[in-house]
C-alpha positions in Angstrom: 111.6 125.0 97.4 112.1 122.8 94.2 111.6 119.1 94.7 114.7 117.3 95.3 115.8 113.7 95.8 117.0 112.3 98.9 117.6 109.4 100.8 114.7 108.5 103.0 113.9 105.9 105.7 110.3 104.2 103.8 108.5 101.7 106.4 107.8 98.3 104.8 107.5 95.1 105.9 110.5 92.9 106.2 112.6 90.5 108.4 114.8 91.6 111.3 117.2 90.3 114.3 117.2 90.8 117.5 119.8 88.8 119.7 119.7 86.0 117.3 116.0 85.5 116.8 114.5 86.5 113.3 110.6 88.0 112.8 108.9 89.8 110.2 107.3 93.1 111.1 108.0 96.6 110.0 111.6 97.5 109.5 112.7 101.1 107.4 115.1 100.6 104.3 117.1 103.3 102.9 115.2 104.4 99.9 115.8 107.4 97.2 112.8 109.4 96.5 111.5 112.5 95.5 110.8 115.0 98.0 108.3 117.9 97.7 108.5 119.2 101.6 110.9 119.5 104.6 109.6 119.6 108.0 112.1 120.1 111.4 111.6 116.9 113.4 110.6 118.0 117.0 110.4 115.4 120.2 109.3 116.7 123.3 109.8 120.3 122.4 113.7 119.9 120.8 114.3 120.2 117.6 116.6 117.2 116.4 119.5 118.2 114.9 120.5 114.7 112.9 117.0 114.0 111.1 114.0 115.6 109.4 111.0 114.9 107.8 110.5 114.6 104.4 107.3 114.3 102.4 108.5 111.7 100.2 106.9 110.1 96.8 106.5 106.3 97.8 107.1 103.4 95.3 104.9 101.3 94.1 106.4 98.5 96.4 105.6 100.4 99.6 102.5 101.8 98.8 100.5 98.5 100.0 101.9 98.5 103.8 101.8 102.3 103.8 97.9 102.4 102.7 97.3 99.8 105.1 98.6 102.0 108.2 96.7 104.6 106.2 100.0 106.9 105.7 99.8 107.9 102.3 98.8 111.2 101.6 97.1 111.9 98.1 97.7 108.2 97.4 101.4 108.5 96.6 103.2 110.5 99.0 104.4 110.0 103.0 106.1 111.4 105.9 109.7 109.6 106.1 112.8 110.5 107.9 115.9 111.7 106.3 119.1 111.4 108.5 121.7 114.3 107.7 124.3 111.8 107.0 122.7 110.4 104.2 121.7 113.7 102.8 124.3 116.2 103.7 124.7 118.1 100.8 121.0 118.0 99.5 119.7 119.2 103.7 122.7 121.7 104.3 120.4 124.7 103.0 116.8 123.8 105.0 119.6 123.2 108.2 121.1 126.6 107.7 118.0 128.5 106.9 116.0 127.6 110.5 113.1 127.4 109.1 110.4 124.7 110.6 109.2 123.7 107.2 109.4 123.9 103.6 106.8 122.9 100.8 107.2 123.0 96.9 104.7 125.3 95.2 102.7 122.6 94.3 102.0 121.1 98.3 98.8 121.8 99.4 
């Protein structure tokens, strides 16, 4: 596998709603990064069919919140979800293959 970009849910810290009241906590925002591995996302023994997860390089602006919940590995990179309908295209190959995972040559 080469790296490639996709669209990736990153956890930060931000406001959100719920029935009309406002708080701050972590929320996930829609964020394109690089991704250097693909791994099936599996609850309860079945393999989801709409998501995976993605080992994602995380910007500078998420690093903090991420480091803090001690989710970063080597410092810049995390496991995020990436939804199939944001990534169609780039996901169609790991989806048809059935492989578990994928790493880059460079994942340790």
């Amino acid at each position: 596998m080469r790296p490639i970009r996709l669209q990736v849910q990153m956890p930060t810290i931000g406001v959100f709603s719920i029935k009309g009241r406002s708080a701050v906590g972590e929320v996930e925002q829609l964020t394109e990064t690089m991704v250097i591995a693909l791994r099936r996302s599996e609850h309860n023994g079945v393999i989801a069919e709409d998501c995976v997860r993605a080992l994602a390089f995380v910007p500078e602006q998420f690093r903090v919140h991420l480091s803090e919940r001690r989710r970063l590995i080597d410092g810049e990179y995390a496991w995020c979800f990436a939804r199939l309908a944001d990534n169609k295209k780039s996901l169609a190959p790991f989806m048809a293959s059935g492989d578990r995972e994928w790493k880059t040559q460079t994942t340790r």
